[in-house]
Structures are given as structure tokens and as C-alpha cells.
N, C-alpha and C positions, 0 to 999 in steps of 0.2 A: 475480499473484494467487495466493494459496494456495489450496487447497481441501484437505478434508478429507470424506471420504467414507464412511457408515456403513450397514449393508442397511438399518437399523430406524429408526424415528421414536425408539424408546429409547436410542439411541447419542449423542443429540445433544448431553449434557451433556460425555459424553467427547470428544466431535466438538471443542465448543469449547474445553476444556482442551490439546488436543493445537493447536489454531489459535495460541493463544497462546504455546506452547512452540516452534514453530516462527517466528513472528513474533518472539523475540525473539533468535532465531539469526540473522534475518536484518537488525533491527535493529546486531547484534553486527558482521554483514561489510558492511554496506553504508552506511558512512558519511553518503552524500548523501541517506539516505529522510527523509523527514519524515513518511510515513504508509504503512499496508501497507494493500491491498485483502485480503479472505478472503472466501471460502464453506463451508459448511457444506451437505454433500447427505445427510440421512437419509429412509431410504425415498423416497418421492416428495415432499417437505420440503426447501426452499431457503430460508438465508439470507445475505444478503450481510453484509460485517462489513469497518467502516472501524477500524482498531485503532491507537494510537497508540502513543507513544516509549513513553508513561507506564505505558502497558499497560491504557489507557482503551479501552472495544469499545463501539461505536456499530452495533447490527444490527438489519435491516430486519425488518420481519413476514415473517413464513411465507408462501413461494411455493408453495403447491402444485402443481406439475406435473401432476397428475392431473389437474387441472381445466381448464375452459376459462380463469378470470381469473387463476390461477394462472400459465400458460402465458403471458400475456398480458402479464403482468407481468416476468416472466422475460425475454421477447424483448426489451421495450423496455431491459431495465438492460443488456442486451448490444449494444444500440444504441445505449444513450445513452454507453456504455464507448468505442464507437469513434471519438467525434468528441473527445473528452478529453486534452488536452493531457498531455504528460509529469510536469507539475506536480501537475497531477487528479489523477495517476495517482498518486502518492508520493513522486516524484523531487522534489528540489531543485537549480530550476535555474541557481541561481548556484554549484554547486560541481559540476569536474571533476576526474577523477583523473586524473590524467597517466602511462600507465603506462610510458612511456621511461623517467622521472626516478624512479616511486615515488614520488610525492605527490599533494596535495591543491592544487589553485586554487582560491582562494573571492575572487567578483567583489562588492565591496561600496561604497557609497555613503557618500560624505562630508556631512556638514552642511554647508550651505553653500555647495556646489559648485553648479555647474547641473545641472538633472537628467537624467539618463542620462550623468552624465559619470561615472567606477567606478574606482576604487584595484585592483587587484590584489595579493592576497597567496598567495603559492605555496607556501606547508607552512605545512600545519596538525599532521599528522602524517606520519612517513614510514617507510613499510614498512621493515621486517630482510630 
């Protein structure tokens, strides 16, 4: 998860400008995301930010931390973060990099086939 952190409630346009500049750095190195988690902390002001390839941002209402439901709210999205699969999380889990060889494994399904039965193909790109 990124975050982005500002003193003021008025940073927070900049707050998301700079989420997405960074989201798309790491769209850039990391081949297997299919989606980035992000935060945004101005003043006592949270919000979470599901951001995609496309540079699509999906963000929750304002969490005030100062408050009782606020807080309340916040605990649980850090709760519910823990039980979340790799997949949840952004990763795609049909693709490994291999970093002996310097490539990409991407595990994929035939038509046809029986299911969970998966082709293997080992470069998709490969590191200099």
C-alpha cells in the first residue's frame, strides 16, 4: 500500500496527485499488479484508494480519525486488509517471476481442457 501523507486537510488534492504518480511507478516495475492499494492521511483525514492500470481511483469516504466512527471505521479496513488474499491485495496470481532465469511464468487455462488443468508459458518478457 502506498500512502501519502499531508499535515493539513488542504494537501489532500496534492496528496492524490502525488498517489498516482507513484502508482504508476510501480505499475511500471512490477509487472504481476493488477491493482495498487493507496492512502491518503491529511490532517486527521483518511482515505483509502483502490487505483488501477488505467489510472482509474476508486476512494472511500473520509475517515476521520478524530472521531469515535471515524476510528471505527479505520480499524475495521485494517482488519478486513488482514484476512485478504494476495490477489485482494493486487498481485496476480497466475504470474511468477523467476528470478534465476529473469523471466516471467504466466500459468493459463485452455479451452477445453479440464478445469484446473494449465499450460505453462515462461517469457513473457525478459530482463537485460
Amino acid at each position: 500500500m502506498v500512502i501519502e501523507a499531508k499535515c493539513s486537510i488542504l494537501g489532500e488534492n496534492r496528496a492524490f496527485e502525488q498517489l498516482l504518480v507513484y502508482t504508476q511507478q510501480i505499475y511500471a516495475l512490477q509487472h504481476d499488479r493488477q491493482l495498487a492499494w493507496g492512502m491518503t492521511v491529511c490532517g486527521s483525514n483518511i482515505r483509502v484508494c483502490l487505483l488501477s492500470p488505467n489510472e482509474a481511483v476508486f476512494a472511500s469516504t473520509v475517515m476521520d480519525i478524530a472521531t469515535g466512527p471515524g476510528r471505527e471505521a479505520f480499524v475495521k479496513f485494517l482488519v478486513n486488509c488482514s484476512f485478504c488474499n494476495t490477489d485482494q491485495l493486487g498481485l496476480v496470481s497466475t504470474m511468477t517471476y523467476l528470478k534465476d532465469i529473469k523471466c516471467w511464468k504466466i500459468k493459463c487455462l485452455m479451452e477445453g481442457r479440464e478445469e484446473g488443468s494449465k499450460l505453462k508459458y515462461d517469457v513473457i518478457t525478459k530482463d537485460s
